[in-house]
Each structure stands twice: as structure tokens, then as C-alpha cells.
VEXDREN-2710 file (C-alpha; in Angstrom, 1 decimal):
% VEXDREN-2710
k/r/px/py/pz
1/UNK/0.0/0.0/0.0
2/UNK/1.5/3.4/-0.8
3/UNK/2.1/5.4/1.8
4/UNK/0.1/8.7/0.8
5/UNK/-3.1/6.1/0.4
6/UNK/-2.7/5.3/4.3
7/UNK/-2.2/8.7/5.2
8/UNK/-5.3/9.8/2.8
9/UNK/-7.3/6.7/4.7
10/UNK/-6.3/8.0/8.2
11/UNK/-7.3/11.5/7.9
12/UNK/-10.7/10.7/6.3
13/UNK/-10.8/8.3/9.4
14/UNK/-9.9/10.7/11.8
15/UNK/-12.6/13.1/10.3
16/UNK/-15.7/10.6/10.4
17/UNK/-14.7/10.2/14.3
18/UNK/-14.6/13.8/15.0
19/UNK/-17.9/14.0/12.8
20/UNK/-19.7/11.0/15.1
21/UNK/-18.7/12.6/18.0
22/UNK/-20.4/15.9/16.9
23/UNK/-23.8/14.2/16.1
24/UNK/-24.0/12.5/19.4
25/UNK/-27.3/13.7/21.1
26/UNK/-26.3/16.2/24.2
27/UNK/-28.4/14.3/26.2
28/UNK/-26.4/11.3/26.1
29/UNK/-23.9/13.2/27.1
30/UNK/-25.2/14.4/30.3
31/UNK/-25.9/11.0/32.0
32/UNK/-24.0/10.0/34.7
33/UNK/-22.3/6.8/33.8
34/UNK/-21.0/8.5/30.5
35/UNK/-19.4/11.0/32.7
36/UNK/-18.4/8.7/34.9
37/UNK/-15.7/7.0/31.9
38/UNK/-15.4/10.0/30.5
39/UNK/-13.6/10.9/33.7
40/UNK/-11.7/7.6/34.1
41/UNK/-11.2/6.4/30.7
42/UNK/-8.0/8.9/30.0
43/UNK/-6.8/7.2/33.4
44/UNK/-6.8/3.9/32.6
45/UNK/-5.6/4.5/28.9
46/UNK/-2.9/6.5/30.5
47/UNK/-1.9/3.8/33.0
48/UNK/-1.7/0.7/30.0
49/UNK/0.2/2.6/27.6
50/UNK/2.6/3.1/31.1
51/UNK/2.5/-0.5/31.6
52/UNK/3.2/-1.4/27.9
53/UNK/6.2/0.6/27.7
54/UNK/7.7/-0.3/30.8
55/UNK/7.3/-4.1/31.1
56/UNK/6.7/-4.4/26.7
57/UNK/9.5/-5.5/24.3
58/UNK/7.8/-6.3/20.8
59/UNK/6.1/-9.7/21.7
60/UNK/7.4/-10.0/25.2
61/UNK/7.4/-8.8/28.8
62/UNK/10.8/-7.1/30.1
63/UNK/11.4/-6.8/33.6
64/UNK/14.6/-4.2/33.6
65/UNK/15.5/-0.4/34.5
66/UNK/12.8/0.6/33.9
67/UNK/10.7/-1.5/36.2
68/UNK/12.6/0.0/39.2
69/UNK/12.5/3.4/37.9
70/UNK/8.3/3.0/37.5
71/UNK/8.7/1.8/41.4
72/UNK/10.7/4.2/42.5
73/UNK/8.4/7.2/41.1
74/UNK/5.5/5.1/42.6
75/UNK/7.4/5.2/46.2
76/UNK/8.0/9.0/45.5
77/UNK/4.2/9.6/45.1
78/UNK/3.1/7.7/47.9
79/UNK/5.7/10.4/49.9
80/UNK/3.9/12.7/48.4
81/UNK/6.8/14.5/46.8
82/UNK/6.7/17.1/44.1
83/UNK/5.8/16.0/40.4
84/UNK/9.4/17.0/39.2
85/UNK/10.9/14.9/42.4
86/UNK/9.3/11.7/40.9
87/UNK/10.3/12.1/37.6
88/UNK/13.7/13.1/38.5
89/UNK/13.8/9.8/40.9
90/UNK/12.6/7.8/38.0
91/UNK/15.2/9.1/35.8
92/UNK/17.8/8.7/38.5
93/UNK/16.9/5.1/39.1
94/UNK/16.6/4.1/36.0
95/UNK/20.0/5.9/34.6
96/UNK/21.7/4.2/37.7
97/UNK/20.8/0.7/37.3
98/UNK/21.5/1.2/33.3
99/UNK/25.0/2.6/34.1
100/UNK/25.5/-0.4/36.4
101/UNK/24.2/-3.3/34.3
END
């Protein structure tokens, strides 16, 4: 398949899903188990995409750096510490162990 044909096929895609979310019915919109996920959904996305490339390597899992840098910033944020603290102790761990191994 050429590649301008995919692109061409993706933003006609990308356009009918914008469209269908415009023609939803407001009402739909308003109940409260639809803004219930609407709320959560970007959460859980957010947290398997996290998982997937931390522990994911093509077709299998990878425990490595990483891992410990995704449980450091985890013991950061249950100390409460400052966003930039727990990315910096992710990148510290992670750097460390890389440097080591």
C-alpha cells in the first residue's frame, strides 16, 4: 500500500470520528455513567500505555531499569513529593541501574 493512500485513509478516518462525536445527542452526554468514563477512561488509557512501555519489548514482557524506575516514582508519590521529584527519581533510578548493568 502506498504510503500517501494510508495517510489519505487515516485522515478521512480521523474526520468521520470527529464528525460522530459531533452528532452525538447532548443528552447522552449528560448521563452519569457517561461521565463517569469520561472521567476515568484517560486514566486507565494513560496507566496501560505506562505498563506497555515499561514491562513491553515487541512480543514480550521485560522486567529491567525501567521497572525499578516505575517503582521508585511510585514510592515517590506515595511520599507525596513534588511532580518534578518523581520524575527526576525515575530518571535517576533508572539511569543508575542502566550505568551499572
Amino acid at each position: 500500500m502506498n504510503v500517501w493512500i494510508a495517510i489519505g485513509l487515516t485522515a478521512v478516518g480521523c474526520y468521520l470520528a470527529k464528525l460522530l462525536g459531533l452528532l452525538v445527542p447532548a443528552g447522552a452526554l449528560e448521563r452519569p455513567l457517561v461521565q463517569r468514563l469520561a472521567a476515568l477512561l484517560p486514566v486507565a488509557l494513560l496507566a496501560a500505555l505506562t505498563a506497555q512501555q515499561t514491562f513491553g519489548d515487541a512480543q514480550q514482557l521485560v522486567l529491567d531499569a525501567r521497572g525499578a524506575g516505575l517503582a521508585a516514582a511510585a514510592l515517590a508519590l506515595a511520599l507525596r513529593a513534588p511532580f518534578l521529584v518523581v520524575v527526576g527519581t525515575a530518571v535517576v533510578v533508572t539511569a543508575g541501574l542502566r550505568a551499572l548493568g
